[in-house]
Each structure stands twice: as C-alpha cells, then as structure tokens.
N, C-alpha and C positions, 0 to 999 in steps of 0.2 A: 108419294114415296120419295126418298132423298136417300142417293147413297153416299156415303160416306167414307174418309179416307181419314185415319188418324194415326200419327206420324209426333215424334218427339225426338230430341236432342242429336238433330244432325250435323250441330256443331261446324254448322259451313260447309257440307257438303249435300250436293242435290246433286247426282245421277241421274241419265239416262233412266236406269234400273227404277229409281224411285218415280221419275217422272212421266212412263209409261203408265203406269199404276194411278198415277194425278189425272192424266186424261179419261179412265175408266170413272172417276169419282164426279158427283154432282157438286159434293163441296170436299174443302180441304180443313183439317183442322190439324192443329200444329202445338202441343203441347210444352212448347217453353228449350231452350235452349239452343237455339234458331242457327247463332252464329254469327252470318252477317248478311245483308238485306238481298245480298244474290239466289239466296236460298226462296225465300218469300216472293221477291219478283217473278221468277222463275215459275212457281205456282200460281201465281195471279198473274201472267199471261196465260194460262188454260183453266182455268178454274178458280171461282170463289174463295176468299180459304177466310177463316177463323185464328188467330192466335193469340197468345197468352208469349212476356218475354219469360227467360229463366236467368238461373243464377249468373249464367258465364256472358250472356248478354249484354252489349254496351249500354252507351245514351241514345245512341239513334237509335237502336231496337226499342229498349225502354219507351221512348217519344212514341212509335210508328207504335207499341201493342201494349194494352195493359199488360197488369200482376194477374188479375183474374176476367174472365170472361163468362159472362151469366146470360142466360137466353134461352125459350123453349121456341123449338124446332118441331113440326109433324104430333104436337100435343107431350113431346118429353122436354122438360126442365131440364137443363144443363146446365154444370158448373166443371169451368176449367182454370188453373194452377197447375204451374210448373211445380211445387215443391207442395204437397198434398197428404202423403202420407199412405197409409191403407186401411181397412174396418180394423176397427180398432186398436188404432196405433196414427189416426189419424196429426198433423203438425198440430202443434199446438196452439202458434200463429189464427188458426180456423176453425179448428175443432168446436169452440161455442157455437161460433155462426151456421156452422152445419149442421148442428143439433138443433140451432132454434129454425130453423129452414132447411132442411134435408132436398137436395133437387131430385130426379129418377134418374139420371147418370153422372157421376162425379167421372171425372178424368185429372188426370197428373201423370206428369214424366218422373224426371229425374234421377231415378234412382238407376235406368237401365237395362230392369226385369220387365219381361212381360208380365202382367197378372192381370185377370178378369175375373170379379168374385165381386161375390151379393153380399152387401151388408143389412143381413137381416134386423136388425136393430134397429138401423136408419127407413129401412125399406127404399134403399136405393142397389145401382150397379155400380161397380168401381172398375176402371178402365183405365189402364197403362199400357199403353203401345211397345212398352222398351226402348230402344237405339235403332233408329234406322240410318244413323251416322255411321264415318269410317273410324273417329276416334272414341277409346274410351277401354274400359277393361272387358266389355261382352265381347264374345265367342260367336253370337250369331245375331245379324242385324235382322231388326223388328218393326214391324208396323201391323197395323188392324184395319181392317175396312169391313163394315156392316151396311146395314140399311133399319133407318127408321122411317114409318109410318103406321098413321092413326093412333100413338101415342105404345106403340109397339116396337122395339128392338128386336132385329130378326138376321139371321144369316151372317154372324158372325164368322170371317175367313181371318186366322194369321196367318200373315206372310212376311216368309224368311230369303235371305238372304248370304249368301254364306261370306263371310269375312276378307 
C-alpha cells in the first residue's frame, strides 16, 4: 500500500501547512505548475515525489520534470499533465493518445478546480487536486491525498486550506 499526496499549482509557494501533509505521505506527486525548484526540493527532503512541469514553469523546471509522467504504481497505471482537460472535454493535444491507451487514473492541474470523476467511456479516474498555491483566482486552497494498493484506489480525503 502507498499513500499518496497530490498537490498542483503552487506557483512558488510550499508552507509549513502543505508540508506537514508531505511528511504523512509515502510519495508526493505534483501536478505541473511547481513555480520554482524551492518548492520541489522542499518535498524531496521528506519524501519521494513525482512531477510533471506546467504552463507558468521555467527552463530549469522544464529540464528537472517532463510534460507528462506515465507509471503504474501498486498495479494502477498512471498518467500525469499539467494541462489535461476532463471526461469528455479532454486537451486536444492528448485526447487520441488516451483513447488509444486509457491509464486507471489520469491526473491534471491547471485549471484550479478540484474534480474527482469516473470517466466511464475510458474506464478510467480523473484527478485534479485544484490549488494548493497562495496565487491565483480560487477561494479555497486544495490538495488530495488517497491510498493505492492491489490495483485499488481507496480512502480518498480533500483537504482544504482556507485562503
């Protein structure tokens, strides 16, 4: 079993607040929009972490994390992007390659919104953390932390943050 911490467009800022949360986590996974590499270091002195860059990301982000990040973890296929979309409305950029290879949890930031929803089409999950950053237009800062094992997603918790 592997818990899990998933976290998106903090745009440069990593708190205490977010980093208690990192030490509870087995791994860290960071869905694009990072900021700058104090955010990332910060997590990988206490845990593993996984990321993808995003839009507002420089060269040295770009350098240190791909565009997407594909891997299956505890028997689930994973695929992460920053700029993703949701069932059916997925980027266009992707959309074939999803169709012709659907993973069991898709993940993407950027947009800001939390959403968690089954695209039944695909027979996969969709997973957007929202902002767990201080900038941007959300109201309430966002992240996800679950647990996978045996090919099972289980015990999904949001946790908020208030502005």
């Amino acid at each position: 079993m592997r818990k899990i911490l998933l976290l998106s467009d903090t745009h440069g800022y990593m708190g205490d607040d977010v980093l208690n949360y990192v030490g509870q986590a087995d791994e860290v996974w960071h869905a694009g929009d990072i900021g700058t590499l104090e955010v990332t270091d910060a997590i990988k002195k206490l845990k593993p972490l996984r990321a993808v860059y995003g839009n507002i990301d420089n060269a040295t982000l770009r350098v240190e994390f791909p565009l997407h990040q594909k891997f299956t973890i505890e028997g689930i296929r994973v695929w992460m992007t920053h700029i993703g979309g949701y069932p059916n409305r997925y980027a266009k950029s992707i959309r074939e390659a999803l169709k012709q290879n659907p993973p069991d949890l898709f993940i993407s930031g950027h947009s800001h919104i939390l959403k968690v929803m089954r695209d039944k089409r695909l027979n996969l999950v969709h997973m957007n953390p929202g902002a767990v950053g201080i900038h941007g237009f959300h109201k309430v800062r966002t992240m996800l932390r679950f647990e996978i094992s045996n090919g099972n997603i289980a015990n999904l918790e949001v946790i908020e943050f208030k502005r």
